[in-house]
C-alpha positions in Angstrom: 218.5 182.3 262.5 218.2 179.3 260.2 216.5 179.9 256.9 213.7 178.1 255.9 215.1 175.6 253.2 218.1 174.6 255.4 218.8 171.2 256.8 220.3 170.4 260.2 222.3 167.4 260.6 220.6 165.3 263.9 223.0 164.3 266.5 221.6 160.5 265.9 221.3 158.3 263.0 218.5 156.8 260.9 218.0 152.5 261.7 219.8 152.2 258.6 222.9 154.3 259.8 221.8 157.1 257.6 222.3 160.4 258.7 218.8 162.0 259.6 218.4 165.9 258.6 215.8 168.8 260.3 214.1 171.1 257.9 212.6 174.0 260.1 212.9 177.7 260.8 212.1 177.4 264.4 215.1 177.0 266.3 213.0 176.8 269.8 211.0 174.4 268.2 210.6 170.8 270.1 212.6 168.8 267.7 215.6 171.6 267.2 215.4 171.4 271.3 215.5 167.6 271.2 219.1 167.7 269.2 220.4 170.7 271.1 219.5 168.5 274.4 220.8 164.9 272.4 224.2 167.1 271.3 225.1 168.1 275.3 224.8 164.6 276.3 227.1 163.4 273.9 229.7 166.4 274.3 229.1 165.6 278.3 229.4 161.4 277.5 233.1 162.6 275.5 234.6 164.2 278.4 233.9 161.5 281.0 235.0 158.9 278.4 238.0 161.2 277.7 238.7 161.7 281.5 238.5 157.5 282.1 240.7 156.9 279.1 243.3 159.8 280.8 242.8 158.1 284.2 243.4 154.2 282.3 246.1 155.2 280.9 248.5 156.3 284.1 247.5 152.5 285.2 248.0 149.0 284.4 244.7 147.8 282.8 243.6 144.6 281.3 243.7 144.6 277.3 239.8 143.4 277.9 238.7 147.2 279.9 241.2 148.7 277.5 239.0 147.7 274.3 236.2 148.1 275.8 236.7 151.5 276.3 238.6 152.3 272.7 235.0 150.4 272.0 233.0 153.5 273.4 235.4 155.9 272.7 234.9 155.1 269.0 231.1 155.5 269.5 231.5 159.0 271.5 234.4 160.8 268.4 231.3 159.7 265.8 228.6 161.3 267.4 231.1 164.5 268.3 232.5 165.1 265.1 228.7 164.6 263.6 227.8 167.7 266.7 230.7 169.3 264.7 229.8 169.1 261.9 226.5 170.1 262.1 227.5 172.9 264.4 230.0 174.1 261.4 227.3 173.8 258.8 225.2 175.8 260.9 228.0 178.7 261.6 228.9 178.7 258.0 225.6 179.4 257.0 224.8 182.3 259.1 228.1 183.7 258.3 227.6 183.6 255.0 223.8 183.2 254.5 223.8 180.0 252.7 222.7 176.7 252.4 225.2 174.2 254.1 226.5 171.6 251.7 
């Protein structure tokens, strides 16, 4: 359970590339839902990126498809090491029953 006075790092940025934080002790609530959703979609968007890059990789492809997808793959490692992250922060703080940093 999340305290009160803790902040979740959002799977999605601010229009000024800022991260964007949740403060709530509801973890069913509509916006903690909203990220939980937000966080599987990108985990999901990671492995088919990962498996295209895998399947690229065995064949001879055009340097334009090749940056195009170290393009999106750059996008997709962002958003899952800021699932990470905020995953950790959350772990750490019920392990040890304080505020992530």
């Amino acid at each position: 359970m999340m305290m009160s006075n803790e902040l979740r790092l959002l799977p999605w940025t601010g229009p000024d590339g800022k991260a964007c934080f949740l403060s709530t002790d509801d973890n069913d609530g509509y916006m903690s839902r909203l990220a939980d959703n937000i966080e599987s979609l990108q985990l999901g968007t990671a492995t088919e990126l990962l498996d295209q890059a895998i399947d690229m990789l065995a064949t001879d492809t055009a340097p334009d498809d090749m940056r195009l997808l170290v393009k999106h793959l750059t996008g997709t490692l962002r958003d899952t090491l800021r699932v990470a992250t905020s995953r950790g922060h959350r772990l750490e703080s019920r392990s040890t029953g304080h505020r992530p940093r």
